[in-house]
N, CA, C and O of each residue as an XYZ file, in Angstrom:
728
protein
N     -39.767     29.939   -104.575
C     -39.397     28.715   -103.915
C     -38.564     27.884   -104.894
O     -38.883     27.697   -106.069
N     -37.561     27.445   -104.349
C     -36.555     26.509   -104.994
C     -36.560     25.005   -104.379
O     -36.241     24.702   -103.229
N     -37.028     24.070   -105.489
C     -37.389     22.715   -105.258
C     -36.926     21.737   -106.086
O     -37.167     21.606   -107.286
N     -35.870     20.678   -104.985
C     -35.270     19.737   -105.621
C     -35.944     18.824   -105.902
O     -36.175     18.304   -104.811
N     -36.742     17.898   -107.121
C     -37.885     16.726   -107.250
C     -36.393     15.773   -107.291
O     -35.310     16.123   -107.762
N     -36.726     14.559   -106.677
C     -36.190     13.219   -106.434
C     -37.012     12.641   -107.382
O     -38.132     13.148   -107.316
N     -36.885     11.391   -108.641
C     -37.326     10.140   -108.326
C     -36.913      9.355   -108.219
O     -36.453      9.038   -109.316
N     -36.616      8.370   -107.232
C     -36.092      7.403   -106.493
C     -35.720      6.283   -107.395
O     -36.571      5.603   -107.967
N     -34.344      6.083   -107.526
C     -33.911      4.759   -108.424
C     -32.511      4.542   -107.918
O     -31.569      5.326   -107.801
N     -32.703      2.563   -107.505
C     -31.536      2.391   -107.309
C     -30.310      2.528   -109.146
O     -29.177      2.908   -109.441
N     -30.845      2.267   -109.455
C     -30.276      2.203   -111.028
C     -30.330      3.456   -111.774
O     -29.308      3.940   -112.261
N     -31.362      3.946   -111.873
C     -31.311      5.566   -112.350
C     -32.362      6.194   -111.420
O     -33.445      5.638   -111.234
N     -31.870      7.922   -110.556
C     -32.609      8.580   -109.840
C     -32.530      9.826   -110.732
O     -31.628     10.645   -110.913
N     -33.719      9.707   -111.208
C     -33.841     11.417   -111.770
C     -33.936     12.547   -110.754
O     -34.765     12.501   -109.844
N     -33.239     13.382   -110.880
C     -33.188     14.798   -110.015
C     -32.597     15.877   -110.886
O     -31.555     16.109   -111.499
N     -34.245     16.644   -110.544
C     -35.094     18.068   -111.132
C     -34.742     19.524   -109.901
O     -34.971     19.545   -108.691
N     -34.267     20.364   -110.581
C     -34.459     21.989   -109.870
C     -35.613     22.713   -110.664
O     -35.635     22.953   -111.871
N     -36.619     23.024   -109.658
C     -37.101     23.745   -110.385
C     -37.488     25.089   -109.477
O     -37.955     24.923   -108.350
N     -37.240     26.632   -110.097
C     -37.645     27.390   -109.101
C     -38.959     28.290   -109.545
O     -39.222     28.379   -110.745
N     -39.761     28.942   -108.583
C     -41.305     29.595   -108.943
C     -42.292     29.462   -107.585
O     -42.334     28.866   -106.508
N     -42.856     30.179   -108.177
C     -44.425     30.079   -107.060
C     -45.774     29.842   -108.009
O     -45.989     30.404   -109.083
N     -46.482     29.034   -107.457
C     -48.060     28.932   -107.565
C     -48.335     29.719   -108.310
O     -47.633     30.701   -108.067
N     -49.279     29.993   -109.522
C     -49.481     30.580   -110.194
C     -48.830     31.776   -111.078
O     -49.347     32.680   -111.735
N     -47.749     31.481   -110.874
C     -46.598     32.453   -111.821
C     -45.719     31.618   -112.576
O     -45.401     30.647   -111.890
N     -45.242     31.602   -113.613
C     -44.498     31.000   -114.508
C     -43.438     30.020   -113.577
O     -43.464     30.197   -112.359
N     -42.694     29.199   -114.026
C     -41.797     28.543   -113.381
C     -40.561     28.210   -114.130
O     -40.686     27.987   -115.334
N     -39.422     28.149   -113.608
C     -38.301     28.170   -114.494
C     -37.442     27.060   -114.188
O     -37.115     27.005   -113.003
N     -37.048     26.277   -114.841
C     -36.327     24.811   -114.583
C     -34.467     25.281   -113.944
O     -34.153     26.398   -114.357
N     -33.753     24.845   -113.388
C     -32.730     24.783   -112.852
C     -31.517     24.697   -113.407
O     -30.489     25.292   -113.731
N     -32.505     22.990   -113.341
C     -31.514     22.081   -113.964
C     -32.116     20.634   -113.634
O     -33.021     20.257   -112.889
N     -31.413     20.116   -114.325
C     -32.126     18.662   -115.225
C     -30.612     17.440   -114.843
O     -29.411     17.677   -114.972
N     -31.238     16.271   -114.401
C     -29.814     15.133   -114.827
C     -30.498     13.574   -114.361
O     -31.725     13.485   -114.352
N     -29.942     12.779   -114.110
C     -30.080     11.343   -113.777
C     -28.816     11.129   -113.188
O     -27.685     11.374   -113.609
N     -29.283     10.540   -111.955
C     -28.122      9.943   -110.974
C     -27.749      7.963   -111.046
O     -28.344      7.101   -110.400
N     -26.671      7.767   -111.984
C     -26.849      6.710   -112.655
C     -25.651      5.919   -111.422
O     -24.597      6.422   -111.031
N     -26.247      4.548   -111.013
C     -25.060      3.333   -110.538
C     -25.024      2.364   -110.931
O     -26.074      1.915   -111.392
N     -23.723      1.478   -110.960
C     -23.537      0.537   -111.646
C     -24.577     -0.490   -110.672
O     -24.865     -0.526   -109.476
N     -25.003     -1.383   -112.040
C     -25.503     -2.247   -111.671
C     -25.030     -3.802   -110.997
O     -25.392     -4.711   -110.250
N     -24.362     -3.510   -111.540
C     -23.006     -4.534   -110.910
C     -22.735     -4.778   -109.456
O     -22.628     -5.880   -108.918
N     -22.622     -3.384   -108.792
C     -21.850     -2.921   -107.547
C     -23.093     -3.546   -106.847
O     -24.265     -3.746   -107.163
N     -22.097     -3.822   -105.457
C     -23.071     -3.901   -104.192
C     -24.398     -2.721   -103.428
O     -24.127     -1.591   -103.022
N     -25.267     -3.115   -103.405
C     -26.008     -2.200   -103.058
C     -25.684     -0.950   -101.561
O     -26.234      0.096   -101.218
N     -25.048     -1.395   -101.261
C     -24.251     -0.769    -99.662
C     -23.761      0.628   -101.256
O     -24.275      1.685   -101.624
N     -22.669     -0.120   -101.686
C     -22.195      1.246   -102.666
C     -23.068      1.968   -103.260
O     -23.163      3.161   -102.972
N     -23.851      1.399   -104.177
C     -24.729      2.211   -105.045
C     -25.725      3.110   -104.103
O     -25.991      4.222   -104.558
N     -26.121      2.870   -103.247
C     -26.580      4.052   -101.794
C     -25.476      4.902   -101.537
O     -25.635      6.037   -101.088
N     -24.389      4.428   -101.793
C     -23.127      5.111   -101.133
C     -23.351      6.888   -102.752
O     -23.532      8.104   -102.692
N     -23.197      6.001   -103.692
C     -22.891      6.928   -104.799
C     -23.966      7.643   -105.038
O     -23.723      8.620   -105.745
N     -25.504      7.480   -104.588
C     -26.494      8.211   -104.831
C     -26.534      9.295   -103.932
O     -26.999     10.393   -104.240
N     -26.001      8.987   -102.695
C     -25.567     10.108   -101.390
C     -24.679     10.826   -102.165
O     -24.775     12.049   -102.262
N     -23.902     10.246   -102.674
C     -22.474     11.948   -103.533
C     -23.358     12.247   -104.585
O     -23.392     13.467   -104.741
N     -23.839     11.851   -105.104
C     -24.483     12.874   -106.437
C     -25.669     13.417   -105.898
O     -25.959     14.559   -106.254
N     -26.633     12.650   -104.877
C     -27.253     13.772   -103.995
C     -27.118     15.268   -103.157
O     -27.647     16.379   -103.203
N     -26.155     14.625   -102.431
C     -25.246     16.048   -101.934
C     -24.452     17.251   -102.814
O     -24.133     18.416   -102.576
N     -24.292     16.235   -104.085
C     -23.271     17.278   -104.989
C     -24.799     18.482   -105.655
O     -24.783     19.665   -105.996
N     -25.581     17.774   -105.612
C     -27.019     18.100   -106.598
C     -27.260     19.685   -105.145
O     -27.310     20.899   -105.347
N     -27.339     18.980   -103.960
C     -28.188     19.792   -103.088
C     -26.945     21.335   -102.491
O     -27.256     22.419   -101.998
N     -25.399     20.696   -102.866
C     -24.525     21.941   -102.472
C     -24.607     22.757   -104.084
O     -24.290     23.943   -103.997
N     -24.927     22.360   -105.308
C     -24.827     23.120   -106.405
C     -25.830     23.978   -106.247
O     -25.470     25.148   -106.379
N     -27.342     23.769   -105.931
C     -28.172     23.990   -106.413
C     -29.090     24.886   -105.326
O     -29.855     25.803   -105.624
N     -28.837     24.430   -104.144
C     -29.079     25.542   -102.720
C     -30.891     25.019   -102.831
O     -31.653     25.957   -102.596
N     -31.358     24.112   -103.047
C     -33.004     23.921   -102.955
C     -33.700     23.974   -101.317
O     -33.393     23.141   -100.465
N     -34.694     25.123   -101.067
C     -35.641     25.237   -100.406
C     -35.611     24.332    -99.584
O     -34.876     24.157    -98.612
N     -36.844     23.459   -100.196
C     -37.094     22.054   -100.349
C     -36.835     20.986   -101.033
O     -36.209     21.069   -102.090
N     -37.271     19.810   -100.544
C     -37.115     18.442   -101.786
C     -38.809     17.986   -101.725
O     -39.655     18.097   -100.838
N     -38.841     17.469   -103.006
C     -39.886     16.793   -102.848
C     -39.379     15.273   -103.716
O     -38.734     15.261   -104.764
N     -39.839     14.132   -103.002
C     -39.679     12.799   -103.528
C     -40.706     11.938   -103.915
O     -41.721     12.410   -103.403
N     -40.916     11.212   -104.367
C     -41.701     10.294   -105.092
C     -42.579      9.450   -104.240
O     -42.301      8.252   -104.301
N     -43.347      9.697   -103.634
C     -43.814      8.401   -102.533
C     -44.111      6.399   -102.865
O     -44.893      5.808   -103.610
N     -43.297      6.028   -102.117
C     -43.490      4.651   -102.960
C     -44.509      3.917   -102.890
O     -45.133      4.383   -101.937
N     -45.004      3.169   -103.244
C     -46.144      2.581   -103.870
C     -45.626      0.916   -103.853
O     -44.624      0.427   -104.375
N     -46.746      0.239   -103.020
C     -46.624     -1.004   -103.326
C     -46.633     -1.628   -104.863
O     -47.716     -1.562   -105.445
N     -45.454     -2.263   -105.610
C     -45.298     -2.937   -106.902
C     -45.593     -4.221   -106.384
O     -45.719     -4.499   -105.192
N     -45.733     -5.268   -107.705
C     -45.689     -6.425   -107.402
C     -43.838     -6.571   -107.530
O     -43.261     -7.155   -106.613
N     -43.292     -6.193   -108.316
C     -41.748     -6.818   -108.308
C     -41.468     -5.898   -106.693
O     -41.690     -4.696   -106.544
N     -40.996     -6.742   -105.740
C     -40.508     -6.763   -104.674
C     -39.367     -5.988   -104.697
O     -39.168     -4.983   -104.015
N     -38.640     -6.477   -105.486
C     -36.713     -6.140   -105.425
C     -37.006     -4.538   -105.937
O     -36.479     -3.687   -105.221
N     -37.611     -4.154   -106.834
C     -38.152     -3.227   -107.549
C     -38.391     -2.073   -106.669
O     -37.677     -1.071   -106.709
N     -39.548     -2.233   -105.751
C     -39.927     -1.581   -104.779
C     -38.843     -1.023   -103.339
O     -38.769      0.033   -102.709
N     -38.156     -2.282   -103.268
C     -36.873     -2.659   -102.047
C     -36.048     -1.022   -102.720
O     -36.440     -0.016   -102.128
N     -35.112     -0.806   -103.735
C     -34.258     -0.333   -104.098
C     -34.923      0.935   -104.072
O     -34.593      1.812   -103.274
N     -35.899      1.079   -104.959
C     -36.627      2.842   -104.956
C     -37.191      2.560   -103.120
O     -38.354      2.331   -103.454
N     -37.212      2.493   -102.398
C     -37.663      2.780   -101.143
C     -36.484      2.937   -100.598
O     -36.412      3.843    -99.768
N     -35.142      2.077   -100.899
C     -34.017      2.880   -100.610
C     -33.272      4.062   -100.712
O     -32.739      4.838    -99.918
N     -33.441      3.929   -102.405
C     -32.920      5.436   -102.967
C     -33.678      6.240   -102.448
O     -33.158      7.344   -102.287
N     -34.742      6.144   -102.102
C     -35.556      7.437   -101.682
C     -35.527      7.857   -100.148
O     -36.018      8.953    -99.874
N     -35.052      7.164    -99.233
C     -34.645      6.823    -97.921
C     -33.168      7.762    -98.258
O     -32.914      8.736    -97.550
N     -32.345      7.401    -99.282
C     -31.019      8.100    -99.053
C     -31.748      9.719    -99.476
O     -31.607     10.667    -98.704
N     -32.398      9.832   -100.582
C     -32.937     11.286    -99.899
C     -33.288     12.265    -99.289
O     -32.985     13.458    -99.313
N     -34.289     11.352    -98.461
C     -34.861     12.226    -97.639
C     -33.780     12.110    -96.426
O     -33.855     13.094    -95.690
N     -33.093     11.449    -96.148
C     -31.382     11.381    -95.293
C     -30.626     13.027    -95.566
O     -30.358     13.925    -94.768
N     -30.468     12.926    -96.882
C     -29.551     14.023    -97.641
C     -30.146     15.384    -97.037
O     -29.425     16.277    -96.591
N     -31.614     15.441    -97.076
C     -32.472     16.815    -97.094
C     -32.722     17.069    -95.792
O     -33.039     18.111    -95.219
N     -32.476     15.619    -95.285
C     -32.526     15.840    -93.603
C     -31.699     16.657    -92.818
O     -32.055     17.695    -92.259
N     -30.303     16.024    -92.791
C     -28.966     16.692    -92.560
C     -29.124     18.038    -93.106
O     -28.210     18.655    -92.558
N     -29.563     18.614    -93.640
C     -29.517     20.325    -94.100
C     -30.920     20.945    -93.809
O     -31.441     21.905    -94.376
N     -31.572     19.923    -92.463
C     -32.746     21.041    -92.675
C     -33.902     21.261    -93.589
O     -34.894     21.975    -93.437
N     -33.535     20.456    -94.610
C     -34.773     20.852    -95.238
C     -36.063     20.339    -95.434
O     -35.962     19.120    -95.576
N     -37.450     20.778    -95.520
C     -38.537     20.318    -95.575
C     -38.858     19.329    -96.485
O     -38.770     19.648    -97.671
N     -39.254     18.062    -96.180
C     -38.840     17.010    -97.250
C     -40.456     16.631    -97.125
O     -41.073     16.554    -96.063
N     -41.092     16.374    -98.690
C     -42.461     16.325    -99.124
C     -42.464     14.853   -100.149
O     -41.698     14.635   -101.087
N     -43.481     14.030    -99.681
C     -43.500     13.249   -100.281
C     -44.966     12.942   -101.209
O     -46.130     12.810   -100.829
N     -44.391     12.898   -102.487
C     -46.271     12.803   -103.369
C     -46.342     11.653   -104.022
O     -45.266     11.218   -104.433
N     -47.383     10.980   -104.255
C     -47.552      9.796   -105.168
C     -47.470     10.245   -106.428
O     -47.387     11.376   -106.906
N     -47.513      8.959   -106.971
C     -47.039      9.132   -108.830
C     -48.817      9.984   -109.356
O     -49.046     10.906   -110.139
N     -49.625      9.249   -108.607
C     -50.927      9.777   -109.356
C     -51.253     11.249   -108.551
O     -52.316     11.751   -108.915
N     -50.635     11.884   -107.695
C     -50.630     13.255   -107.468
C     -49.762     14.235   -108.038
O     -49.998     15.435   -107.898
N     -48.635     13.750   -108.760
C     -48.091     13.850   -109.257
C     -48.672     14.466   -110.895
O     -48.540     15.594   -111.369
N     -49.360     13.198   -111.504
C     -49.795     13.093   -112.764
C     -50.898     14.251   -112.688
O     -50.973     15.051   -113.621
N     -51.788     14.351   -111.543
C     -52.917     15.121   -111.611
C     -52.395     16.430   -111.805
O     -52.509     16.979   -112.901
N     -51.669     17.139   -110.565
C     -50.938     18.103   -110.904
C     -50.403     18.591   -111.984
O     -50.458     19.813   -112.119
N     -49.866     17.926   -112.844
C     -49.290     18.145   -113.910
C     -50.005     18.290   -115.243
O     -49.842     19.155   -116.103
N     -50.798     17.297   -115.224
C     -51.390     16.978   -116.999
C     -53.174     17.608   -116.039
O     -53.974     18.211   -116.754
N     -53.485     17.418   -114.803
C     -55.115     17.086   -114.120
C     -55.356     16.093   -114.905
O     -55.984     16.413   -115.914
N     -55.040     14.831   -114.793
C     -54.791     13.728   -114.684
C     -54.207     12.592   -113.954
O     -53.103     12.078   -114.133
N     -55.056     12.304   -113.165
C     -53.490     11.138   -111.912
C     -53.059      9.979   -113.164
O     -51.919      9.515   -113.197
N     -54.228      9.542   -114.282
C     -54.072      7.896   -114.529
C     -53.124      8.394   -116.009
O     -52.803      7.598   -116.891
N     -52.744     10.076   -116.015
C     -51.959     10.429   -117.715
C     -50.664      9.139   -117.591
O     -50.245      8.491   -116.632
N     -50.315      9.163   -119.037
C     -48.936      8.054   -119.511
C     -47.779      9.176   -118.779
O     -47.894     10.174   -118.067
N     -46.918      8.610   -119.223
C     -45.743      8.571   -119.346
C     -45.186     10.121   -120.211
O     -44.562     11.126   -119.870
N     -45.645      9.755   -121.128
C     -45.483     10.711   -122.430
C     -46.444     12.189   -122.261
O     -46.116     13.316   -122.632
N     -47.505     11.839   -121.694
C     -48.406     12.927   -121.500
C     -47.286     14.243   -119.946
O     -47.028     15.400   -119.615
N     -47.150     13.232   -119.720
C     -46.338     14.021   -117.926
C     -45.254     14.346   -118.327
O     -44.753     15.133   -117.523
N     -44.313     14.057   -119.561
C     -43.102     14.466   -119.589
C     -43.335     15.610   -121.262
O     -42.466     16.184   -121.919
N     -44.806     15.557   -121.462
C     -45.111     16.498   -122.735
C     -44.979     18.169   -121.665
O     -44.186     19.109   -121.710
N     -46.148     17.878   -120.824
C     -46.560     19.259   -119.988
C     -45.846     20.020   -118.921
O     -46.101     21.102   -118.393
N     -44.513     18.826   -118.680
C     -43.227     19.062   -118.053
C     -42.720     20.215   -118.939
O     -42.328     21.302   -118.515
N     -42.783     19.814   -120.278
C     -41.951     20.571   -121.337
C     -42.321     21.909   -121.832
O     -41.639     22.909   -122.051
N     -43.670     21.649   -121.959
C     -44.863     23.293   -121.760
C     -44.687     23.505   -120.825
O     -43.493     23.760   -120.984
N     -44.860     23.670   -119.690
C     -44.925     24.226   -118.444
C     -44.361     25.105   -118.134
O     -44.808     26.231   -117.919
N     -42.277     24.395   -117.992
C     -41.130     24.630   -118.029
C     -40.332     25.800   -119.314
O     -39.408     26.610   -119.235
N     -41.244     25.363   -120.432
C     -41.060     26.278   -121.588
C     -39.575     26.048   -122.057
O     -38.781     26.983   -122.160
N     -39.120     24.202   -122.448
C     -38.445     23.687   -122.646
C     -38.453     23.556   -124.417
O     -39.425     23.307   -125.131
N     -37.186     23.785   -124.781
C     -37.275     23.405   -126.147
C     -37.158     21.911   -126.227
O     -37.385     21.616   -127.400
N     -36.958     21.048   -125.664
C     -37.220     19.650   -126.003
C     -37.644     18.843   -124.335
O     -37.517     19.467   -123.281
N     -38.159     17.349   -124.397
C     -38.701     17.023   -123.642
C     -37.433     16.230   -122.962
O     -36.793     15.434   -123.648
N     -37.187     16.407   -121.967
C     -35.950     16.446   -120.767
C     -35.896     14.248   -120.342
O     -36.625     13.453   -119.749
N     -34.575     14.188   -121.107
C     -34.563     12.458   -121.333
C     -33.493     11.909   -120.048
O     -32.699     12.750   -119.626
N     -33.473     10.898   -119.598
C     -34.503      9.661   -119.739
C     -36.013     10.448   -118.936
O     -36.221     11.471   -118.283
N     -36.727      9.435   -119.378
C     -38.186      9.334   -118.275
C     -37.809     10.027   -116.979
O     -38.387     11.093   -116.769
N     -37.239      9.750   -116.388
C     -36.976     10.264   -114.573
C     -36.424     10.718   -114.398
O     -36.004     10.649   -113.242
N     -35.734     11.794   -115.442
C     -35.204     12.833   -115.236
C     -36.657     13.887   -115.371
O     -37.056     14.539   -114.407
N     -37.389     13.912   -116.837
C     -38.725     14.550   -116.135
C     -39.529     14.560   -115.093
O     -40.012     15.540   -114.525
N     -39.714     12.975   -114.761
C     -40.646     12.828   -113.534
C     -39.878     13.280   -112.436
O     -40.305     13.107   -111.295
N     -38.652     13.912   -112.672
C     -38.524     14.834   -110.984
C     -38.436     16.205   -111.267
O     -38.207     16.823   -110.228
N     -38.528     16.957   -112.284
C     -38.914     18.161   -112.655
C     -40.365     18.082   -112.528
O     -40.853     19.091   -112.019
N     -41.493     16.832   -112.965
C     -42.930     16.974   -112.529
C     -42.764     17.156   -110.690
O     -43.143     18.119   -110.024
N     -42.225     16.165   -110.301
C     -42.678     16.069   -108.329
C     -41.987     17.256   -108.166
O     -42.632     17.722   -107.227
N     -40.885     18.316   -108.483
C     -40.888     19.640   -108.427
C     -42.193     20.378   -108.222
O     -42.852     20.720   -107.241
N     -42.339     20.523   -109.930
C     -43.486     21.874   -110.040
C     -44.966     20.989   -109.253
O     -45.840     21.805   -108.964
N     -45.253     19.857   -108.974
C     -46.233     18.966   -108.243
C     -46.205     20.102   -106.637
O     -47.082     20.827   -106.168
N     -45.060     19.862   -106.264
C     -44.675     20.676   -104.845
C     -45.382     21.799   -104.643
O     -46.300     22.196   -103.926
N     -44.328     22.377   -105.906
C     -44.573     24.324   -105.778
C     -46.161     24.693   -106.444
O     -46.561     25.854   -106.527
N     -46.973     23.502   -106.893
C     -48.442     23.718   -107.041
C     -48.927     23.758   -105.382
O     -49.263     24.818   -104.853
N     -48.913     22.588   -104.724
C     -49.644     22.379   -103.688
C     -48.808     22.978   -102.704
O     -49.437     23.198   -101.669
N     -47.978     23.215   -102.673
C     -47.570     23.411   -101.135
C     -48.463     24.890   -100.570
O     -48.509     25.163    -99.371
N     -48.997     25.579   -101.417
C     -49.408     26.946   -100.377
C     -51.015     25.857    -99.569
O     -51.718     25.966    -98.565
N     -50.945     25.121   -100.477
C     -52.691     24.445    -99.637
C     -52.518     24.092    -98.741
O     -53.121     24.348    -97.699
N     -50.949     22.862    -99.054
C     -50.410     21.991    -97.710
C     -50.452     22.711    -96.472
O     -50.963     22.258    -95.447
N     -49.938     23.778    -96.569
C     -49.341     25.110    -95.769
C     -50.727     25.419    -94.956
O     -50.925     24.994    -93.818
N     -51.456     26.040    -95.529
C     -53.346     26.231    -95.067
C     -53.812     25.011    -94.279
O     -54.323     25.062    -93.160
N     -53.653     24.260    -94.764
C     -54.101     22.783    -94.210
C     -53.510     22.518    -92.680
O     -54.223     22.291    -91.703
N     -51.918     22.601    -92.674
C     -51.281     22.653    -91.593
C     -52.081     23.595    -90.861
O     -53.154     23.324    -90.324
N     -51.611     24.517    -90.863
C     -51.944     25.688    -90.100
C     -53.250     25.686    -89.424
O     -53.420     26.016    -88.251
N     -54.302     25.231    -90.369
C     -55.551     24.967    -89.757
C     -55.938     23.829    -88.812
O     -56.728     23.827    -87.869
N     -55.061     22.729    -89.390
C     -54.778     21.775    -88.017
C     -54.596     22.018    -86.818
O     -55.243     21.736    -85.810
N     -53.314     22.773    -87.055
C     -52.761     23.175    -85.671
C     -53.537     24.248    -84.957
O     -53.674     24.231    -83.734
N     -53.957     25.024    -85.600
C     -55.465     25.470    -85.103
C     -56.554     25.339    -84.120
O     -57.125     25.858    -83.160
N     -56.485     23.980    -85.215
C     -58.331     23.386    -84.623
C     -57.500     22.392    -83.211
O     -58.311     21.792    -82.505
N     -56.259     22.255    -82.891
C     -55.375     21.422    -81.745
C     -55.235     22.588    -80.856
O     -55.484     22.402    -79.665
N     -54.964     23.471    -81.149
C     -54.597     24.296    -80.243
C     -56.286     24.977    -79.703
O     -56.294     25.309    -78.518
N     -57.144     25.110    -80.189
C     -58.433     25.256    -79.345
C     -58.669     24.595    -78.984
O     -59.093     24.861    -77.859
N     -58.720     23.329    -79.273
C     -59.187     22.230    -78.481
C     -58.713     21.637    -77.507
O     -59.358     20.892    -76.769
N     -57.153     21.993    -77.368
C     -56.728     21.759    -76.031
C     -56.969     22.723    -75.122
O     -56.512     22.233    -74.089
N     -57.359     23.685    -74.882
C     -58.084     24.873    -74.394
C     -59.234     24.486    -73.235
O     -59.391     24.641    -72.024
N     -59.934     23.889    -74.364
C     -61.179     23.309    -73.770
C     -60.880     22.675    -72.727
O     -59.714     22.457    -72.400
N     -62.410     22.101    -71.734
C     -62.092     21.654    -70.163
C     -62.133     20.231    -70.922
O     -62.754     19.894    -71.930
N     -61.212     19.482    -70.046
C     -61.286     17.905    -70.601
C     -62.782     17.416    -70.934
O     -63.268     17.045    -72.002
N     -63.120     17.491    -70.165
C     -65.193     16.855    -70.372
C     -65.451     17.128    -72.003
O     -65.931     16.238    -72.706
N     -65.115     18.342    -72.501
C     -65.627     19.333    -73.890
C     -64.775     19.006    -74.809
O     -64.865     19.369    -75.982
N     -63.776     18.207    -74.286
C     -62.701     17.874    -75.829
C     -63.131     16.487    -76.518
O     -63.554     15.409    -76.100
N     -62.741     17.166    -78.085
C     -63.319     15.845    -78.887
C     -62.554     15.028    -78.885
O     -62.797     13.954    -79.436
């Protein structure tokens, strides 16, 4: 499985390739930060995260994406922009079809270090073991979307089970005579 990790920044969006399956080694892609001026109007800087998104998703041919799920901050404006950038994502992955997965930072962390509450430094150490990187992959969010990568290609065979068993336990149960359904 080949998986593009997003993390959502109007100012810097780290975006991670990483390809592998569940319990077999995993091999990194490719690594970068999707940088806009801070200056520019926000209409643009959405505009420019869509071309380096698209340029990321025609180079790189990813499966899936997985993105960062946002999280109430107290800085407002903070929250506003990564709920955007991450909106132009899952846009990007939309238009092509692809299965778009969203994880929190502390599912994220667990996955990675089995830790949700690890630093900073701890998530971008085991990024680097993991990956079998000779150095630890800079800025910050350029790792943390190589973590919501290999985060993905950990869980998704469960996600997958989980579904399936849903749809399952829906599809017998609509079966049943109305009186007998839960």
């Amino acid at each position: 499985m080949r998986v593009l990790g997003v993390d959502p920044g109007l100012t810097r969006c780290g975006v991670g390739v990483v390809e592998g399956e569940a319990g077999r080694p995993l091999r990194m892609v490719a690594v970068g930060t999707l940088r806009t001026p801070v200056e520019a109007e926000v209409p643009e800087r959405l505009r420019l995260l869509e071309v380096g998104l698209e340029e990321w998703l025609d180079t790189h041919r990813p499966e899936r994406v997985a993105v960062e799920r946002v999280f109430s901050q107290h800085n407002v404006r903070s929250v506003m922009g990564t709920a955007q950038a991450s909106a132009v994502a899952m846009l990007c992955a939309a238009r092509r079809d692809l299965p778009v997965a969203l994880h929190t930072p502390s599912e994220v962390k667990a996955a990675v270090t089995g830790s949700g509450r690890a630093e900073k430094a701890q998530v971008g150490a085991m990024v680097t073991r993991l990956l079998r990187l000779t150095e630890l992959p800079r800025p910050a969010d350029a790792a943390d979307a190589l973590a919501l990568a290999i985060c993905h290609i950990w869980r998704a065979p469960a996600q997958q089970r989980l579904a399936r068993e849903s749809l399952r336990s829906r599809t017998a149960a609509s079966r049943l005579p109305k009186g007998a359904r839960p």
